[in-house]
N, CA, C and O atoms as a CHARMM CRD file, in Angstrom:
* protein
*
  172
    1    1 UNK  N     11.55400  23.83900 -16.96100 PROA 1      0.00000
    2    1 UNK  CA    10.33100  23.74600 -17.72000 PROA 1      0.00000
    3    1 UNK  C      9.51900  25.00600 -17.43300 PROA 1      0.00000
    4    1 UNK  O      9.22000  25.32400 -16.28200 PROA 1      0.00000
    5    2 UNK  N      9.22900  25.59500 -18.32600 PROA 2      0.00000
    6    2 UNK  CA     8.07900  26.42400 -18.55400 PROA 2      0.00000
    7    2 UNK  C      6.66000  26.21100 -17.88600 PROA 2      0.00000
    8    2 UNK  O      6.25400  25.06900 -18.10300 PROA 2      0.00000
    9    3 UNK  N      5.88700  26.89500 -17.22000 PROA 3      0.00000
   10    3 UNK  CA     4.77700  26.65500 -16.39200 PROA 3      0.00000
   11    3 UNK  C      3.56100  26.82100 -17.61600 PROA 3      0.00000
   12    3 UNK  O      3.50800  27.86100 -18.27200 PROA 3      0.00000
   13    4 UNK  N      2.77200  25.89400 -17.81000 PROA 4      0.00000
   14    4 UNK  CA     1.85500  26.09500 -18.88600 PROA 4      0.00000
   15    4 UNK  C      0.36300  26.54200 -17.74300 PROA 4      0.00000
   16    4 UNK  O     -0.47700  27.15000 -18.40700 PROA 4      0.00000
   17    5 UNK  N      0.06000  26.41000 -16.69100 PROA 5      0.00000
   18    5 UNK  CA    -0.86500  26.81600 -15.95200 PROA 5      0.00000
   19    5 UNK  C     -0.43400  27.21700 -14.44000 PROA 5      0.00000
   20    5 UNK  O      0.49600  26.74200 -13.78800 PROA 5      0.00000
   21    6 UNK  N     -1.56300  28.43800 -13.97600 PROA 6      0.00000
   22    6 UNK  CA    -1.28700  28.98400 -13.01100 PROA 6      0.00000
   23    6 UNK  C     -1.26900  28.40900 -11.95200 PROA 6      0.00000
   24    6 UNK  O     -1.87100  27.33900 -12.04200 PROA 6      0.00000
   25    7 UNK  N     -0.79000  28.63200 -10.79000 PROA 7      0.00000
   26    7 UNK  CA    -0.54600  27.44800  -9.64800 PROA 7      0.00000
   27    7 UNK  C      0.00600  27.83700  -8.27100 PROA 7      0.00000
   28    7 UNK  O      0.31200  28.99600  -7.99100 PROA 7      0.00000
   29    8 UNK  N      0.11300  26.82500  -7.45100 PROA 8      0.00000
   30    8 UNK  CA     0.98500  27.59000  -5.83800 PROA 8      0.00000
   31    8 UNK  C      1.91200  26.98800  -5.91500 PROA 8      0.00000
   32    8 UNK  O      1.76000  25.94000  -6.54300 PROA 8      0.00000
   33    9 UNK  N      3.05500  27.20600  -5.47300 PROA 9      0.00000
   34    9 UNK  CA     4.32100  26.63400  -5.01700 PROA 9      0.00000
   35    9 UNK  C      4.31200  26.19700  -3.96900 PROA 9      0.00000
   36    9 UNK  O      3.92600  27.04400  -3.16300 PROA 9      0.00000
   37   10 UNK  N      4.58200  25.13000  -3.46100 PROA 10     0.00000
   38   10 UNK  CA     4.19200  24.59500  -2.43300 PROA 10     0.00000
   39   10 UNK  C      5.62500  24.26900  -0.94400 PROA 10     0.00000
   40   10 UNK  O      5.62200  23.73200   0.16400 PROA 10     0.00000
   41   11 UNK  N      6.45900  24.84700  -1.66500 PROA 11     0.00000
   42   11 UNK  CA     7.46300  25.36800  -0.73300 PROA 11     0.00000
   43   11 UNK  C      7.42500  26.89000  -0.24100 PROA 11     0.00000
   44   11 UNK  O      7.81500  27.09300   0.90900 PROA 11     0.00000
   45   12 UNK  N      7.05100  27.82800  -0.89700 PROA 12     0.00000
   46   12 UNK  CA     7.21800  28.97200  -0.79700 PROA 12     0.00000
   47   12 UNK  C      5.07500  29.78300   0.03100 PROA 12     0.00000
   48   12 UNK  O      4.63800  30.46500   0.95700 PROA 12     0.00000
   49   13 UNK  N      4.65600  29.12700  -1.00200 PROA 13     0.00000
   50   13 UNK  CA     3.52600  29.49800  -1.00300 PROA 13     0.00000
   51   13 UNK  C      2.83800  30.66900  -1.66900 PROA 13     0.00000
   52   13 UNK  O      1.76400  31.15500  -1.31300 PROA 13     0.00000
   53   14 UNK  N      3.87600  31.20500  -3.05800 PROA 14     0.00000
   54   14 UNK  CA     3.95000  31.71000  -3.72100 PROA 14     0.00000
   55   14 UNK  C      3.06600  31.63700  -4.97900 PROA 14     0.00000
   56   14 UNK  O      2.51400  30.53800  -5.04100 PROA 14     0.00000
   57   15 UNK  N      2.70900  32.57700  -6.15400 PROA 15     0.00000
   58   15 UNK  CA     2.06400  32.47600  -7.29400 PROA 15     0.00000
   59   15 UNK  C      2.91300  32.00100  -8.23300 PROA 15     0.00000
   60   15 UNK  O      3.98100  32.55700  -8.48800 PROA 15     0.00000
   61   16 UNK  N      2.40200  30.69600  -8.94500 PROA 16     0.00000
   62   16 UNK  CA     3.25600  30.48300 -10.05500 PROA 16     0.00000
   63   16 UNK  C      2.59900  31.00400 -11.60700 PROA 16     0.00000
   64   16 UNK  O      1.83800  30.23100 -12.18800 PROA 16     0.00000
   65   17 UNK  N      2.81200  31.84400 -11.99700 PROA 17     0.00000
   66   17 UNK  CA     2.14600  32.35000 -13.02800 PROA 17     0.00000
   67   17 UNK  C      2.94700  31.76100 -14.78200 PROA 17     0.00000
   68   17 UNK  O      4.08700  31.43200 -15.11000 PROA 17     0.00000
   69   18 UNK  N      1.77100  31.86700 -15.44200 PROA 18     0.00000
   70   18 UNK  CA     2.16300  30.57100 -16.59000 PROA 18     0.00000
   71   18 UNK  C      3.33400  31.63800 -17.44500 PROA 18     0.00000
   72   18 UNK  O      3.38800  32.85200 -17.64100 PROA 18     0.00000
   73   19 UNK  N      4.41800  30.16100 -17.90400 PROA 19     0.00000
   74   19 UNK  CA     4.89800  30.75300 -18.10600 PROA 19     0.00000
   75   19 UNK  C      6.58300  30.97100 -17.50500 PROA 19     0.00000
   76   19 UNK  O      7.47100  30.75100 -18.32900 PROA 19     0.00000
   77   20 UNK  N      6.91300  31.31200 -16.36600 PROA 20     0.00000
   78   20 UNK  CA     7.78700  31.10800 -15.68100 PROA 20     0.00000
   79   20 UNK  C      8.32300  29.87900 -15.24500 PROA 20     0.00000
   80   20 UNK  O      7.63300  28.88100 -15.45100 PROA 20     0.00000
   81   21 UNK  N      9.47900  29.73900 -14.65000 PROA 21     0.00000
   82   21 UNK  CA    10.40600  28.15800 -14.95800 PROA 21     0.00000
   83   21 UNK  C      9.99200  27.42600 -13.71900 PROA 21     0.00000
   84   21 UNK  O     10.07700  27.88900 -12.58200 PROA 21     0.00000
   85   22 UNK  N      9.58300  26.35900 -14.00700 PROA 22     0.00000
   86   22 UNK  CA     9.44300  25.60500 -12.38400 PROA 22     0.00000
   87   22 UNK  C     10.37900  23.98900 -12.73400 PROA 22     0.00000
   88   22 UNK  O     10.82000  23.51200 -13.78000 PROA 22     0.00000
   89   23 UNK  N     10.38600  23.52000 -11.32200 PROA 23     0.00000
   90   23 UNK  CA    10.81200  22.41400 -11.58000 PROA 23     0.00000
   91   23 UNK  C      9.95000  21.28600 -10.54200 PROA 23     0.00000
   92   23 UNK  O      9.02000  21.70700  -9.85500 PROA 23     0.00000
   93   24 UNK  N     10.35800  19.82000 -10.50300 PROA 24     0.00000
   94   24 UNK  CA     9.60100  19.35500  -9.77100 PROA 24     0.00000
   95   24 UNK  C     10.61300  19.17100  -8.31600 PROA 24     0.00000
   96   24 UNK  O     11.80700  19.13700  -8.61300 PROA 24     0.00000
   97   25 UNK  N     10.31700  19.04100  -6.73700 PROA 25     0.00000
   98   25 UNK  CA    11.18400  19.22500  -6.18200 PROA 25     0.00000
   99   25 UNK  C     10.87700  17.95700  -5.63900 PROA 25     0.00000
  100   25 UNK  O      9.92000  17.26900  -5.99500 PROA 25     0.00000
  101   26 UNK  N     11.92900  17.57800  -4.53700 PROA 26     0.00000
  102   26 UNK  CA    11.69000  15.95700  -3.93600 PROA 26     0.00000
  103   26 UNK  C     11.08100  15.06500  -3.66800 PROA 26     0.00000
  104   26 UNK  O     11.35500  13.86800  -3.58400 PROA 26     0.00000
  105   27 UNK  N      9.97400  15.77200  -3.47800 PROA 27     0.00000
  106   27 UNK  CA     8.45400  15.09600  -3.41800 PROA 27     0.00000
  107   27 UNK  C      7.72700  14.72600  -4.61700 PROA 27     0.00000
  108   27 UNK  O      6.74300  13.98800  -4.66600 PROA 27     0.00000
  109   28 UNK  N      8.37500  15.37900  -5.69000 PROA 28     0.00000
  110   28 UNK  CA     7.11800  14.96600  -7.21600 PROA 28     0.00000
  111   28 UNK  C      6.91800  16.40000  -6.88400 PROA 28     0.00000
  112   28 UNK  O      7.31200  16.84300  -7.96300 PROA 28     0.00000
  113   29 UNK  N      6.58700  17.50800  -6.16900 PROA 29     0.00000
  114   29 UNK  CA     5.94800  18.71100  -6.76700 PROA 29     0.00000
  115   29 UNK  C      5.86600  19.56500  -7.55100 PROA 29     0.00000
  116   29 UNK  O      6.98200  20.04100  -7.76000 PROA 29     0.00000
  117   30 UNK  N      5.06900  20.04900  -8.14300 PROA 30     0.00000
  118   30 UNK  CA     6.46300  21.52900  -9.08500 PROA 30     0.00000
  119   30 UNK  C      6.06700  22.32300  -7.97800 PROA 30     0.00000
  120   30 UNK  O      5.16500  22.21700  -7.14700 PROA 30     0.00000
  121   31 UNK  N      7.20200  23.35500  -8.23000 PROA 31     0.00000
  122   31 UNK  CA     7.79900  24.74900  -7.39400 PROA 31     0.00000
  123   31 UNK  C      8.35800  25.60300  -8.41500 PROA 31     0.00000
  124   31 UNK  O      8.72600  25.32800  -9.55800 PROA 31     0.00000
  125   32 UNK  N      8.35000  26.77300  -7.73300 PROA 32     0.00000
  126   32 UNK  CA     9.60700  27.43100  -8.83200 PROA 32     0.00000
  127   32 UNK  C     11.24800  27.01400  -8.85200 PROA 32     0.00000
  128   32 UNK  O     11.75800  26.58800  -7.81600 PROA 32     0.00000
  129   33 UNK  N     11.77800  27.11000  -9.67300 PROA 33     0.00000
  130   33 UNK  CA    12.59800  26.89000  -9.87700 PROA 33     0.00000
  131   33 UNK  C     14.08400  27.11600  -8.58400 PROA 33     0.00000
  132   33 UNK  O     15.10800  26.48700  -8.31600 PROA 33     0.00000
  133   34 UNK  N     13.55000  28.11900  -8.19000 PROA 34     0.00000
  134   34 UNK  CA    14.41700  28.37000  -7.14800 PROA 34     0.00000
  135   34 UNK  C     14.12200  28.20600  -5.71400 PROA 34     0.00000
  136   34 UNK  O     14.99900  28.50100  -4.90200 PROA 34     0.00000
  137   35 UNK  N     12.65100  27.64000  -5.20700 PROA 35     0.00000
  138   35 UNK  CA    12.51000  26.87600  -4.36000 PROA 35     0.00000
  139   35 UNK  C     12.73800  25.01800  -4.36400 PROA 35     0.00000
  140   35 UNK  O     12.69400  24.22200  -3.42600 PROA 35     0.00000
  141   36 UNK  N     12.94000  24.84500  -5.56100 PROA 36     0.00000
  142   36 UNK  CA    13.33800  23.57100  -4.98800 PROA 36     0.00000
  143   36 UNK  C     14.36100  22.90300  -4.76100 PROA 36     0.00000
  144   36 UNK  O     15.25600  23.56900  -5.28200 PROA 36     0.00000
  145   37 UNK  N     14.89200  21.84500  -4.23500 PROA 37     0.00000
  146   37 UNK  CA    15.45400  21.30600  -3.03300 PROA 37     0.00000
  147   37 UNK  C     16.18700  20.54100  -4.09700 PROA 37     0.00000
  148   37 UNK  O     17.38900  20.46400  -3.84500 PROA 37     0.00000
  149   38 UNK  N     15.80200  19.91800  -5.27200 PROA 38     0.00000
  150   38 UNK  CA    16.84600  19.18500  -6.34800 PROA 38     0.00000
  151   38 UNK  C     17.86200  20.50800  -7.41500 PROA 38     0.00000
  152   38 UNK  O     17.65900  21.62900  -7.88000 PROA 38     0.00000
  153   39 UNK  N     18.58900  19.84500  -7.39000 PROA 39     0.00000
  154   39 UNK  CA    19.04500  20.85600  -8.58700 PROA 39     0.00000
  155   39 UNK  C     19.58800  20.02700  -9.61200 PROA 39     0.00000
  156   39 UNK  O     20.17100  18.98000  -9.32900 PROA 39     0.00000
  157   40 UNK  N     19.37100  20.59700 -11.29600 PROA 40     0.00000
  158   40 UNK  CA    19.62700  19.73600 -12.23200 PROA 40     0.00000
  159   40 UNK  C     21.58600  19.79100 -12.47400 PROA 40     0.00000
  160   40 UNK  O     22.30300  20.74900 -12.76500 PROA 40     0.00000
  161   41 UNK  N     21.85200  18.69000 -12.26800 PROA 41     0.00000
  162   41 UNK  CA    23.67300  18.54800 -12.73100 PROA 41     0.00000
  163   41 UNK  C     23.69500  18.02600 -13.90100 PROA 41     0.00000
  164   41 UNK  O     23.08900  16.99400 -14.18800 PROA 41     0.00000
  165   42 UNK  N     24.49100  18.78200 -14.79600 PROA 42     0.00000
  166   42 UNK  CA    24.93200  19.08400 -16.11200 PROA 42     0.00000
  167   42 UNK  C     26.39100  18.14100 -15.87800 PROA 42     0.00000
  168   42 UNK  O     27.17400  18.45700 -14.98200 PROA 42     0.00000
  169   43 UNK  N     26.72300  16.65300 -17.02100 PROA 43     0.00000
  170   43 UNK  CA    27.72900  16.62300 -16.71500 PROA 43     0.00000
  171   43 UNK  C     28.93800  16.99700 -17.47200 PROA 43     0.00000
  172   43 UNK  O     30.04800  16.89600 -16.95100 PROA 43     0.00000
């Protein structure tokens, strides 16, 4: 998913700027996409 507002990542502690891919990670959070801890399986 596409980031519609700016934000922190809360694994990294990083800028999420709108726009770029985040996902939500184990907790319910969003993160970026490549900090989080789920990954989507395609079957």
């Amino acid at each position: 998913m596409k980031a519609r507002f700016p934000g922190t990542c809360t694994e990294c502690g990083g800028q999420i700027k709108v726009g770029k891919t985040i996902q939500k990670n184990s907790k319910g959070q969003w993160v970026h996409d490549a900090c989080s801890d789920l990954k989507d399986e395609l079957p």
